[in-house]
N, C-alpha and C positions, 0 to 999 in steps of 0.2 A: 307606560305601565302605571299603573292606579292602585292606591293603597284597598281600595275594596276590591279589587279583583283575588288579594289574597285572604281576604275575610268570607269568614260561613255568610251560606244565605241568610242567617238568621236577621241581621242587621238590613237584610234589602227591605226600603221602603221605610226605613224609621229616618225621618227628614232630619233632624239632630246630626244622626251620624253620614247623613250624604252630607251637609254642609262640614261637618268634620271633617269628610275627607278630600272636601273639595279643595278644602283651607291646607291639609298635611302635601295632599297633593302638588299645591303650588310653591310652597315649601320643601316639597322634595327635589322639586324639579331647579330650584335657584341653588341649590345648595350642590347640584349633578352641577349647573350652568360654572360653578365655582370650582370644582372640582379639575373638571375639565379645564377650564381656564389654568390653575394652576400648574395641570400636566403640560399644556402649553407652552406656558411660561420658562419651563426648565429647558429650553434649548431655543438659541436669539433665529432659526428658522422661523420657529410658530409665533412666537414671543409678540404679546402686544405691544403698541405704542408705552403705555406705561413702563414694562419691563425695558422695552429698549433703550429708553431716557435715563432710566437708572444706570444699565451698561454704558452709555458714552457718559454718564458724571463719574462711572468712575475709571473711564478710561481719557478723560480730560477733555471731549471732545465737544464742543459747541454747535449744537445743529439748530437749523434753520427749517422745523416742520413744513411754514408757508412756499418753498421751495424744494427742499430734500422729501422724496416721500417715503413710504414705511419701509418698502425693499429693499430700495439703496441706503438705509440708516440699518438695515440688517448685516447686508454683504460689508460695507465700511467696519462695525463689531468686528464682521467674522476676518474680514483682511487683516485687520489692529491685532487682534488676537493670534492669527499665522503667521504675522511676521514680527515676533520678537526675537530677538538674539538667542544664538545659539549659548547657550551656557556652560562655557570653555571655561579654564584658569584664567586664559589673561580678560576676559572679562568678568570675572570675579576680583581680581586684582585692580581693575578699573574702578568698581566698588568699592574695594576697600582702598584705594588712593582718595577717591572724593571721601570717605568717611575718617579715617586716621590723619590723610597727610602721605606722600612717598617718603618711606622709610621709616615711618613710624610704626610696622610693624615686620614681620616677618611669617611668609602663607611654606609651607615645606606640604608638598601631597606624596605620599609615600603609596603608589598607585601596589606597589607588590606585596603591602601589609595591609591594604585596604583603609589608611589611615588620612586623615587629613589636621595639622596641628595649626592654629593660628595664635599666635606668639603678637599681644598689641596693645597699648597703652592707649588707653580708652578716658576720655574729659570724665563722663561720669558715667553710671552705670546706664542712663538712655540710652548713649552712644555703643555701649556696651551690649545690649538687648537688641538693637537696631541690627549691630552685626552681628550677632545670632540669628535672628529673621532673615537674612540676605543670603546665609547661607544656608540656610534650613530651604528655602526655597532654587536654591541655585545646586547644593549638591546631590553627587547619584547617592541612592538610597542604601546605595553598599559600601559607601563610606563612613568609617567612626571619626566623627567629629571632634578636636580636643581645643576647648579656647585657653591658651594660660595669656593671664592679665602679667605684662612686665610692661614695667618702667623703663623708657629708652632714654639715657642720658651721658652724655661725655663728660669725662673724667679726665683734668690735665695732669697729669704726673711730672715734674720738677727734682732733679737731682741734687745734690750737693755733698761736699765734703770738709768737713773742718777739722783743726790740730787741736786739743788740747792738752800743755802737760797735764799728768799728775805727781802732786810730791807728797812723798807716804813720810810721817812720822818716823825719826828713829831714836831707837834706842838712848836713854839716857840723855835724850837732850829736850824732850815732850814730857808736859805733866798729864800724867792719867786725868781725865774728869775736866781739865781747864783748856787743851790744845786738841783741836781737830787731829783727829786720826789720818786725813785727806782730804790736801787741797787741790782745786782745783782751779786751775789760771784763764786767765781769757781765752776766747776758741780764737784760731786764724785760720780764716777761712784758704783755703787750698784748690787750683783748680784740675778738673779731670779730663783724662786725655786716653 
């Protein structure tokens, strides 16, 4: 279709405006060529060579053009992309062991409150942001998410027991102001059973 087809006759035959629309016309037509290409692009069936190079860099994959051709670097996408892991707890738990450490945190999914809490001592806030992303992508959508940041650290606790007397002041034989009211003697230590 042609930019003069939808202009009045009045313009037929003014050389000016054929060359104008000869120009708009070619111009329309790269810009449809772009279009369309774009629509293409959004799904790795139609998808050119260019788009497909960008889905295997970001799916890690190193292809060999002079070898692999355009079809079998589509289906390879489309296989890569069907077959990732199901996204279970314990592979959410697998993530958060490579990212924390085992037992550096604790995951509780309370499936009958609809709740999910992660309970985990994070190096710095990156690490901290990272496992927000992992499970933003990894849980159902009908889970409320709760992060609390805690410190996991052992505490040794140590007993003991010891005697000491005290010997109180008495009467008449202590001067107000000069003799301690209460002394107190060396401890000895005591053991417990």
């Amino acid at each position: 279709m042609s930019i003069k087809e939808l202009l009045p006759d009045y313009y037929d035959g003014v050389r000016e405006f054929e060359v104008l629309f000869a120009v708009e016309d070619a111009l329309v037509d790269q810009v449809d060529q772009q279009i369309q290409r774009v629509k293409a692009n959004q799904w790795i069936q139609t998808a050119d060579e260019q788009t497909i190079g960008f889905h295997e860099q970001l799916l890690g994959i190193l292809a060999n053009p002079e070898v692999e051709d355009l079809t079998f670097r589509r289906q390879r996408i489309l296989h890569r992309l069907q077959s990732m892991p199901p996204f279970t707890v314990p592979y959410l738990r697998d993530h958060l062991n490579r990212l924390f450490g085992r037992g550096n945190y604790l995951l509780v999914v309370d499936h009958e409150n609809y709740r999910m809490v992660l309970e985990s001592s994070a190096e710095n806030a990156n690490w901290f942001q990272e496992a927000n992303t992992i499970i933003d992508k990894i849980k159902p959508a009908n889970l409320v998410y709760i992060q609390s940041p805690t410190f996991f650290q052992k505490i040794g606790i140590a007993e003991s027991a010891a005697i000491a007397p005290l010997t109180y002041f008495r009467i008449g034989r202590s001067r107000v102001g000069t003799d301690q009211l209460l002394k107190r003697a060396e401890e000895i230590e005591v053991s417990i059973t």
